[in-house]
C-alpha positions in Angstrom: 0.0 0.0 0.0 1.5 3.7 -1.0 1.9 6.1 1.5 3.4 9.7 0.8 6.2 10.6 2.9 6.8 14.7 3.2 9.6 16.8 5.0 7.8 19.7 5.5 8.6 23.6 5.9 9.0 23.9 1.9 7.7 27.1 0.5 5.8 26.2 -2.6 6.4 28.3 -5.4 5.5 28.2 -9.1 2.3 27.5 -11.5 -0.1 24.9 -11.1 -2.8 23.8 -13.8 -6.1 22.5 -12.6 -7.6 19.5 -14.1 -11.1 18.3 -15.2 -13.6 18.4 -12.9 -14.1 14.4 -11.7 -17.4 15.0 -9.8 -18.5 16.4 -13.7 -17.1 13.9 -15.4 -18.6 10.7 -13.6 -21.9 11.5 -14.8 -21.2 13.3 -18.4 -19.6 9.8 -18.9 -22.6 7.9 -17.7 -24.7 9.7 -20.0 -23.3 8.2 -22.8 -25.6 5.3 -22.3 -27.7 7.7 -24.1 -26.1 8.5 -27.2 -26.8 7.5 -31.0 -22.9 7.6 -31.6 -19.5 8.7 -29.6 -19.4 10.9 -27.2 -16.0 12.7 -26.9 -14.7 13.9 -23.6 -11.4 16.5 -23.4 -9.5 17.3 -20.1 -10.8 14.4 -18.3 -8.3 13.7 -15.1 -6.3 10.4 -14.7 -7.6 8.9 -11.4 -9.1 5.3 -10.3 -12.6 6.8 -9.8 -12.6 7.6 -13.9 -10.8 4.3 -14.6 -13.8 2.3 -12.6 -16.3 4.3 -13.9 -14.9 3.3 -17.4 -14.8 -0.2 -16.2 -18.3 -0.5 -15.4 -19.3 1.5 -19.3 -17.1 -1.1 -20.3 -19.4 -4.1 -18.7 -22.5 -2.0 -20.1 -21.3 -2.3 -23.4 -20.0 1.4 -24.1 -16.2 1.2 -25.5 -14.6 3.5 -23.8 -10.6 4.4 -25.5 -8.7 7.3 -23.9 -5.7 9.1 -25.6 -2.1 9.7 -23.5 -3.5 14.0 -23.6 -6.4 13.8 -21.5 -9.2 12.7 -24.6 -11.7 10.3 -24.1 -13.9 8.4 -26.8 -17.0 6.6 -25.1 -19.4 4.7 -28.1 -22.2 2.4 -27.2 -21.8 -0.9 -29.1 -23.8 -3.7 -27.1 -27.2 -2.7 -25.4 -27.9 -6.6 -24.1 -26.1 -5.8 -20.5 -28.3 -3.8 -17.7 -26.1 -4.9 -14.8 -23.7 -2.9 -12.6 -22.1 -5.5 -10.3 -21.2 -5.1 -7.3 -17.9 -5.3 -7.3 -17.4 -2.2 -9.6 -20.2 -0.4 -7.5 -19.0 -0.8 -4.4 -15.5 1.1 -5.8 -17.2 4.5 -5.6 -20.5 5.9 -4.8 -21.1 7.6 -8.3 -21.9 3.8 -9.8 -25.5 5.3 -9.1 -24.9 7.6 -12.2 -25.4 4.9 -14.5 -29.4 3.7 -13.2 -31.2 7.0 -14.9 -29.4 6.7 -18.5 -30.0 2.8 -18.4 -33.6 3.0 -17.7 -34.4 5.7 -20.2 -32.0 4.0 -22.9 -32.6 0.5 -22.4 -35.7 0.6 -20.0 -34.6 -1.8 -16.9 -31.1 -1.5 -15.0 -29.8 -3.6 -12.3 -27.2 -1.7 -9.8 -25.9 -3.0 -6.9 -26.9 -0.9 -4.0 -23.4 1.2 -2.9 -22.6 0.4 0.5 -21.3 2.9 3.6 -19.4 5.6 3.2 -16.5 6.7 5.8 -17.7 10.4 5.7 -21.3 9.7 6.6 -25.0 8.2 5.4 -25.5 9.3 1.6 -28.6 7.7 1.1 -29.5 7.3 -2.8 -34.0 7.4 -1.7 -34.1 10.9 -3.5 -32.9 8.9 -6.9 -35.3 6.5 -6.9 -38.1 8.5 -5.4 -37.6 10.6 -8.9 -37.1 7.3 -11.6 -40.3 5.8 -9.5 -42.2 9.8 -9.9 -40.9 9.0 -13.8 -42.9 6.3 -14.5 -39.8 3.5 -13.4 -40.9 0.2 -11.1 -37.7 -0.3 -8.6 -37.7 -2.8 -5.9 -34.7 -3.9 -3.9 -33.5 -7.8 -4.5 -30.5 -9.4 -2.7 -28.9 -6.1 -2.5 -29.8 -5.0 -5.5 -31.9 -2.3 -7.1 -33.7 -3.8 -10.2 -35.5 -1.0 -12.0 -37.6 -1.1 -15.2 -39.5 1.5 -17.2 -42.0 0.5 -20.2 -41.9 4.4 -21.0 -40.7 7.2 -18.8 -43.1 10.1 -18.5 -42.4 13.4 -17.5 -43.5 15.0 -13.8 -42.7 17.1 -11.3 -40.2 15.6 -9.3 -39.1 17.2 -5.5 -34.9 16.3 -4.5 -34.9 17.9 -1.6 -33.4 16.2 1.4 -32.6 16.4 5.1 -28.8 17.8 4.2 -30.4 19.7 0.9 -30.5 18.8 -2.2 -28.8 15.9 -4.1 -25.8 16.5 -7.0 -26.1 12.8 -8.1 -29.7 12.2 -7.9 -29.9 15.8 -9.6 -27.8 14.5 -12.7 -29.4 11.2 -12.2 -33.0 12.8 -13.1 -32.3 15.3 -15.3 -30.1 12.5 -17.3 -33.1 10.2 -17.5 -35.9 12.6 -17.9 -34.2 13.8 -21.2 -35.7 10.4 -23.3 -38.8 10.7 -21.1 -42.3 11.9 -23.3 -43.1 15.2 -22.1 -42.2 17.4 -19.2 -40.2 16.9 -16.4 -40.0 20.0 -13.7 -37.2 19.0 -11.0 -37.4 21.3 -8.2 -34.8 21.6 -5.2 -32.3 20.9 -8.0 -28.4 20.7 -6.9 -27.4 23.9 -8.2 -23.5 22.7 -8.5 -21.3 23.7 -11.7 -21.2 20.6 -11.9 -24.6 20.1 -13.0 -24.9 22.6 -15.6 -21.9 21.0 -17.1 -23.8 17.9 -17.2 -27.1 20.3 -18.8 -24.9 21.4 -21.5 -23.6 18.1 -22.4 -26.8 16.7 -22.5 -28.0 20.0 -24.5 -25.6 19.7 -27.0 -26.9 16.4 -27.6 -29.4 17.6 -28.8 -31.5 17.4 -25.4 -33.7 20.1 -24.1 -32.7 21.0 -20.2 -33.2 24.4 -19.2 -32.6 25.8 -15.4 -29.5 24.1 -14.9 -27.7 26.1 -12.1 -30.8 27.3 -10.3 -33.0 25.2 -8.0 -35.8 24.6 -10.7 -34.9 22.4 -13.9 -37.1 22.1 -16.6 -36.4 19.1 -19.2 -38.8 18.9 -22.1 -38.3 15.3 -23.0 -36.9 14.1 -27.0 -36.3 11.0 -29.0 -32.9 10.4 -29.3 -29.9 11.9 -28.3 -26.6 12.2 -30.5 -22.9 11.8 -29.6 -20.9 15.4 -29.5 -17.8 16.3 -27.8 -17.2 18.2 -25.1 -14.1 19.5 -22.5 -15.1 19.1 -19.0 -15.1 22.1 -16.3 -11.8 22.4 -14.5 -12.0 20.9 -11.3 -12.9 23.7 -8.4 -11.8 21.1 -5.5 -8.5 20.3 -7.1 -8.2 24.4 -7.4 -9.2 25.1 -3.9 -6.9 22.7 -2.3 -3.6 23.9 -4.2 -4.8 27.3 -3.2 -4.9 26.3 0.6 -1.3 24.4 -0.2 0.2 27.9 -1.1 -1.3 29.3 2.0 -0.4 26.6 4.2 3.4 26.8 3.4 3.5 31.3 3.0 3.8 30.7 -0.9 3.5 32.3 -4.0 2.0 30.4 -6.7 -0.2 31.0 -9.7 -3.2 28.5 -10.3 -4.2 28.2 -14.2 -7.1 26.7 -15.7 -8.9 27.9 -12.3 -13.1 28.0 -12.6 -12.8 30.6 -10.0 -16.1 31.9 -11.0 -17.8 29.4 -9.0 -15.6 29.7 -6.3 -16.8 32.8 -4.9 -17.9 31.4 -1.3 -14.2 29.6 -1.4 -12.7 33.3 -2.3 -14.3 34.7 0.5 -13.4 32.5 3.6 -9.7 32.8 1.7 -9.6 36.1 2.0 -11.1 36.9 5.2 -7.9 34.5 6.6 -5.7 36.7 4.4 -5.0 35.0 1.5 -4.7 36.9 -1.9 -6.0 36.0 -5.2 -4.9 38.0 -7.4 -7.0 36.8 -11.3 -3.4 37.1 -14.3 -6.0 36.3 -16.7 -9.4 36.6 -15.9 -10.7 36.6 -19.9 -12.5 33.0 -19.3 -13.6 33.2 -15.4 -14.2 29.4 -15.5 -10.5 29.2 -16.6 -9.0 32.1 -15.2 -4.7 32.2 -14.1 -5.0 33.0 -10.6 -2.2 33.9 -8.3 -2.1 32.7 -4.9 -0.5 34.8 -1.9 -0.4 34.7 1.8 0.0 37.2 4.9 2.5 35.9 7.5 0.2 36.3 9.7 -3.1 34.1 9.2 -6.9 35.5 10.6 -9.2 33.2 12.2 -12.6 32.8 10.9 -16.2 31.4 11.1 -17.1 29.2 8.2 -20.1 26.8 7.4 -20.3 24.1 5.3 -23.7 24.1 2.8 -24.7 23.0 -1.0 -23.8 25.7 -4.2 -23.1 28.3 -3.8 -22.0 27.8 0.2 -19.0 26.5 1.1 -18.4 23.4 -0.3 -17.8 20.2 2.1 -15.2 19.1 -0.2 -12.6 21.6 0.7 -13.3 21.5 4.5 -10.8 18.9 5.5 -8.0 20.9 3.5 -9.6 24.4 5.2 -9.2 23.0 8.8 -5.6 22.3 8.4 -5.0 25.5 7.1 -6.7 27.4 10.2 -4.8 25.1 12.6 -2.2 27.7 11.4 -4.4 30.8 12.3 -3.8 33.5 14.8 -6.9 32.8 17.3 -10.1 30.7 17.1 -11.8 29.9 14.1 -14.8 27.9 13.8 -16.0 25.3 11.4 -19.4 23.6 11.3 -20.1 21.3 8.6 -23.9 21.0 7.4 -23.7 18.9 4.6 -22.0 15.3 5.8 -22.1 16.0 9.9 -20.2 13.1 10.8 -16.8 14.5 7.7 -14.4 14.7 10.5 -12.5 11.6 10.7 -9.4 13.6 9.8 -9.6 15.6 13.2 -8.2 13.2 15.4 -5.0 12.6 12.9 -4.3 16.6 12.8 -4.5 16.2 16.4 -1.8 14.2 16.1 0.7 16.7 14.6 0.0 18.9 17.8 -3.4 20.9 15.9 -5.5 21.9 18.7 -9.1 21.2 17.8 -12.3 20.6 19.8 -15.1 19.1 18.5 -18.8 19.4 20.0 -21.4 17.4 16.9 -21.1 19.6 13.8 -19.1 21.8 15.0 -14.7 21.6 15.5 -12.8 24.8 17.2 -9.9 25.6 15.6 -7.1 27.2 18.3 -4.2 28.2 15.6 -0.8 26.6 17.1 3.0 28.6 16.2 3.7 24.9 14.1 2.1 21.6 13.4 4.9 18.7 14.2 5.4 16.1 11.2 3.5 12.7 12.7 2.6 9.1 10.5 -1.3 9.8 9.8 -3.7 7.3 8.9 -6.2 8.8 5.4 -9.5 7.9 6.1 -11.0 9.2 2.9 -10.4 11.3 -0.4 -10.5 15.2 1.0 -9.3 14.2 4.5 -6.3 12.7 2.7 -5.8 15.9 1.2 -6.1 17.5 4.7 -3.3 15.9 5.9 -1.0 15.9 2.9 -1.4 19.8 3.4 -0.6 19.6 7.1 2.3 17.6 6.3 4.0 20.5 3.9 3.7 23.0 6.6 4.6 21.0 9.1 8.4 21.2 11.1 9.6 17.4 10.3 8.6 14.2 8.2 5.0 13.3 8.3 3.9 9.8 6.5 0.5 10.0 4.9 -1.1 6.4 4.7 -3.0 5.0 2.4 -2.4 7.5 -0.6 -4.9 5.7 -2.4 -8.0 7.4 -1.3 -6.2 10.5 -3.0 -5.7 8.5 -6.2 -9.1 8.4 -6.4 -9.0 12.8 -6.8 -6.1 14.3 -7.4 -4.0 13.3 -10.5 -0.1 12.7 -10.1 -0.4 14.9 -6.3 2.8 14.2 -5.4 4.4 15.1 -8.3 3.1 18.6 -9.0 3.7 19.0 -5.4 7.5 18.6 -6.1 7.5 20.7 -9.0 6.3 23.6 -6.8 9.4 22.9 -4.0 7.8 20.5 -1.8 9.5 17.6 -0.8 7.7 14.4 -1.0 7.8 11.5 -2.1 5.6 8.1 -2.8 6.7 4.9 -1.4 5.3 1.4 -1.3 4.8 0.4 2.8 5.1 -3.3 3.8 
């Protein structure tokens, strides 16, 4: 198993570019289950999330070729297979991406129900509440969901949940409701960039989604759908946590390819702890060159976690470690996944003084965090840690790299090219 292994105190200096979104290309790729011909993906990240997800297309008889610079060719050529086993499922939660297109395309899918997740419940009830509003018979058989669909028909469909609304079920809807006869209205819509990218994939298919980005989605169902291509949104995650890797280690470096146009609640926490971004090239805000300074002196501050356009839960574990750093008390409170907070207890171990009560962890900033072994526990806390790690006086070994695998594209390496010392090894 891989661990990193960083000697921290490395200013990182230099220029960064962000990759394709993952969270949007999971379920632009699913979509191609709905294609008449190849669909044609640019800028779509290396990681073991895509390379499952391509698996399971593979199994569902979508050939899937990619190209050494990022391109990806996805072309239905076998429509028998409705099954997504388990054992591809159980590799990552966005499996679930798949159960919309197959039941509009093909009209039955059977998908292995995912399992637990370390952050927290993420229940998929809103998803099949939705298919079963569109018309869709689902029933649950030896852990499986087995879903079919003589005809989906448009109809107002309600995603709200207990924690908001739902990105996957979101796409999930809008994906099937696109072959569906007639109208589909989906209200309490994820509002994610991540969703409109989805919209205008499925748009340029020739579908008809409109609302995309707002909390009302209006998809006038179509016949067919053809294959197009398309480059996926740079990956906002990926962007904030290089940005809270300058600040961490007093940096200077400049972030291209950066959607920081929807990264505005990010931007503001940033700069309330006195972090700079200063836009190089701002003429495409969803790919803007950003530049990325910090004060010696870092301010604490209050920050909630919450759906687009809050604060997103994804860059909370990367945000702690940075405030661990602050002058004073900040607070975090995370509303999205309340349990996300594995990664407290392994900060704690390179002397970060945190106190959690439920949702809510203090933050007491400490002069330096002390370089410790730390056990990953998933993706962002990974992340969390590896950012402690460069700022920290001392070696810190980060364990089981491979949840970050799953997010981050070659970490360690573009890590070193901006000055930080780490390194991956293989641990016995």
């Amino acid at each position: 198993m891989d661990a990193f292994v960083i000697e921290g105190g490395r200013r990182l200096k230099g220029r960064v570019s962000v990759n394709g979104s993952k969270n949007a290309a999971l379920p632009i790729m699913a979509a191609a289950l709905l294609a008449d011909g190849p669909l044609t993906l640019h800028d779509v990240p290396d990681l073991s999330d895509i390379q499952n997800m391509a698996r399971l297309l593979g199994e569902l008889g979508c050939k899937v070729a990619f190209t050494d610079d990022g391109h990806m060719r996805l072309e239905v050529i076998d429509d028998l297979n409705c099954q997504a086993r388990y054992d591809i499922v159980r590799t990552m939660r966005a499996s679930i991406c798949v159960l919309g297109p197959l039941l509009a395309k093909r009209g039955k899918a059977t998908v292995s129900m995912p399992g637990g997740c370390a952050i927290g419940e993420r229940p998929i009830d809103l998803h099949l509440r939705g298919l079963r509003q569109l018309g869709a018979e689902i029933e649950l058989s030896g852990g499986e969901l087995v879903a079919t669909a003589r005809e989906l028909r448009g109809a107002k469909v309600f995603l709200g949940g207990t924690f908001g609304s739902t990105v996957l079920g979101t796409a999930n809807i809008m994906s099937a409701a696109t072959l569906a006869k007639g109208t589909t209205v989906i209200e309490s819509a994820a509002c994610e960039p991540e969703v409109v990218d989805l919209a205008n994939v499925l748009n340029a298919m020739g579908a008809h989604v409109r609302g995309a980005g707002t909390p009302r989605i209006v998809v006038e169902g179509v016949e067919k759908l053809r294959g197009v291509e398309h480059t996926v949104m740079p990956d906002r995650i990926e962007a904030g946590t290089y940005m809270c890797a300058a600040a961490a280690t007093n940096g200077d470096v400049t972030i291209d390819n950066c959607p920081l146009d929807a990264m505005a609640a990010v931007a503001d926490r940033l700069e309330g702890i006195g972090i700079s971004l200063d836009i190089v090239d701002g003429s495409d805000p969803m790919r803007a060159a950003v530049s990325v300074g910090s004060a010696r002196r870092l301010e604490p501050i209050a920050v909630t976690t919450q759906p687009y356009p809050g604060f997103p839960t994804d860059l909370q574990a990367q945000l702690m470690a940075l405030l661990t750093l602050a002058d004073g008390n900040s607070m975090i409170t995370e509303k999205v996944f309340p349990e996300r907070f594995l990664h407290v207890a392994e900060l704690s171990r390179m002397g970060a003084a945190l106190y959690r009560q439920g949702p809510t962890v203090m933050v007491s900033g400490v002069k330096k965090l002390i370089g410790a072994p730390v056990m990953a526990s998933d993706l962002r806390a990974s992340a969390g840690l590896v950012l402690a790690g460069l700022a920290a006086k001392g070696p810190t070994t980060v364990n089981r790299v491979y949840h970050l695998d799953r997010g981050y594209e070659k970490m360690d390496q573009r890590l070193r090219a901006l000055g930080a010392q780490i390194e991956r090894v293989k641990m016995t």
